[in-house]
N, C-alpha and C positions, 0 to 999 in steps of 0.2 A: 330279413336274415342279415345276421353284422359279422361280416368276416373280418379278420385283422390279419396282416402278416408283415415282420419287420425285415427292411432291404437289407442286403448282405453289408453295406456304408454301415449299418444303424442309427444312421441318422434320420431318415423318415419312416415313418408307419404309415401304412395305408389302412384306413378302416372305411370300411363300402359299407354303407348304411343309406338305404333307400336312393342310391344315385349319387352320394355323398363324401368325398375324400378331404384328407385332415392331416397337416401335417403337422407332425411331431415335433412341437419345439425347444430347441435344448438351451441347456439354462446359458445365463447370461456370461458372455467373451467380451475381450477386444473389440471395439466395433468394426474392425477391419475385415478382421478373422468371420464373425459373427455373421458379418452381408455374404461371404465367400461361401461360408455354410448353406445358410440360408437360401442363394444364389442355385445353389447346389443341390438342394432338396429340391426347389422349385422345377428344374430340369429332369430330375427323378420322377416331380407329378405328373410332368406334361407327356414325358414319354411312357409312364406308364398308360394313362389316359390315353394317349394315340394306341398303344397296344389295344386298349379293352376293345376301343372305336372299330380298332380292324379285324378285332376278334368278332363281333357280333355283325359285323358289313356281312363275314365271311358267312355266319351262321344264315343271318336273311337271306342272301343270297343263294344260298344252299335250299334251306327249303323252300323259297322260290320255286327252284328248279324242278326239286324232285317231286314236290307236294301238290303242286300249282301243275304243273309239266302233265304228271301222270293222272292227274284228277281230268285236266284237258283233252288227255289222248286219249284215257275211257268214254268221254262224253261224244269225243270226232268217233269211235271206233260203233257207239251203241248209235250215232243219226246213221251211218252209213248202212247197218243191218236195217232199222226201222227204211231207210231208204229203197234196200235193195229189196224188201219185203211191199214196198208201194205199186199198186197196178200204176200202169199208164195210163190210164184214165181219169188220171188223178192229177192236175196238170199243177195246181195252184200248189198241193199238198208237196210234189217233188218242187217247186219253186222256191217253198218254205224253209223245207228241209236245206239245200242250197244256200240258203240266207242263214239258217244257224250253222251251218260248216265252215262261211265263211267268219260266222263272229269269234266262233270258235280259235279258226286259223291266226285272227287277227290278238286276242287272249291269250293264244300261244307264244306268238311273234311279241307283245309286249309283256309278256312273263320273263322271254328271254333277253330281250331289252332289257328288262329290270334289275335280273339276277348280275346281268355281264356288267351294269353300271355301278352297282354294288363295290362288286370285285372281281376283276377278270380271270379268269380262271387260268388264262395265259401267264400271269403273275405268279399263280402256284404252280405251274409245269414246268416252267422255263425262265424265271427271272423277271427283275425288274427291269432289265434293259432291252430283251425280247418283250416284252407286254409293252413298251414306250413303242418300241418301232411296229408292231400289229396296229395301235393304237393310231397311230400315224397313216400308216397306210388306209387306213380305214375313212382315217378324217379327211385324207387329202382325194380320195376316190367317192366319196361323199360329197365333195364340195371341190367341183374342179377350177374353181375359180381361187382356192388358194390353196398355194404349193409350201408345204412345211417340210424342213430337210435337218432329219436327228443328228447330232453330231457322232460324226463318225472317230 
């Protein structure tokens, strides 16, 4: 699919073709003028490109959670009935059982790991300066061997 759309400057187009951007180059200036331009597209491409990057962080991260999340919690919710439906006479069978709850638990815990490393969700609640200091606290109660202090 090739989308095109030109920035409100008009000085660059983006056309996305297979993973692809291009910029639009306008005919020949002053060389001075010309690099200022050019300077200035380029800054246009990067922050578009950091957009797309944080657009699609946000999307994997998303269904991550919800896709990954709820595929998980049916799977822990269907061992627990096949669980509660096991005699006790069956000692090896609930031990089993046990052992996929827990791989389960652990698929869970690094789904959500995955999703929050993405993109914190604290990012889109509440700011870039509350998700730094969550972020921190996290790192520094993780690792009490070093103490990081956000500026205040």
């Amino acid at each position: 699919m090739d989308q095109s759309t030109l920035q409100p400057s008009k000085s660059i187009a983006w056309r996305h073709s297979v993973g692809r951007y291009y910029v639009q180059h306008q005919p020949k200036q002053a060389g001075g003028n010309r690099n200022k331009i050019f300077a200035g597209q380029l800054r246009e491409l990067s922050s578009h490109i950091q957009l797309v990057r944080e657009q699609e962080r946000l999307n994997i991260a998303r269904e991550v959670h919800d896709d990954l999340g709820s595929t998980l919690t049916a799977i822990k919710l269907n061992i627990a009935w096949l669980g509660g439906r096991l005699s006790k006479e069956a000692p090896e069978l609930i031990a089993k059982i046990k052992d996929v709850e827990n791989l389960v638990d652990k698929c869970t815990a690094a789904a959500n790991d995955i999703s929050h490393s993405l993109r914190p969700s604290t990012l889109d609640c509440f700011g870039i300066i509350a998700a730094m200091e969550i972020e921190v606290d996290e790192l520094n109660s993780a690792r009490h061997f070093l103490r990081i202090q956000p500026p205040r």
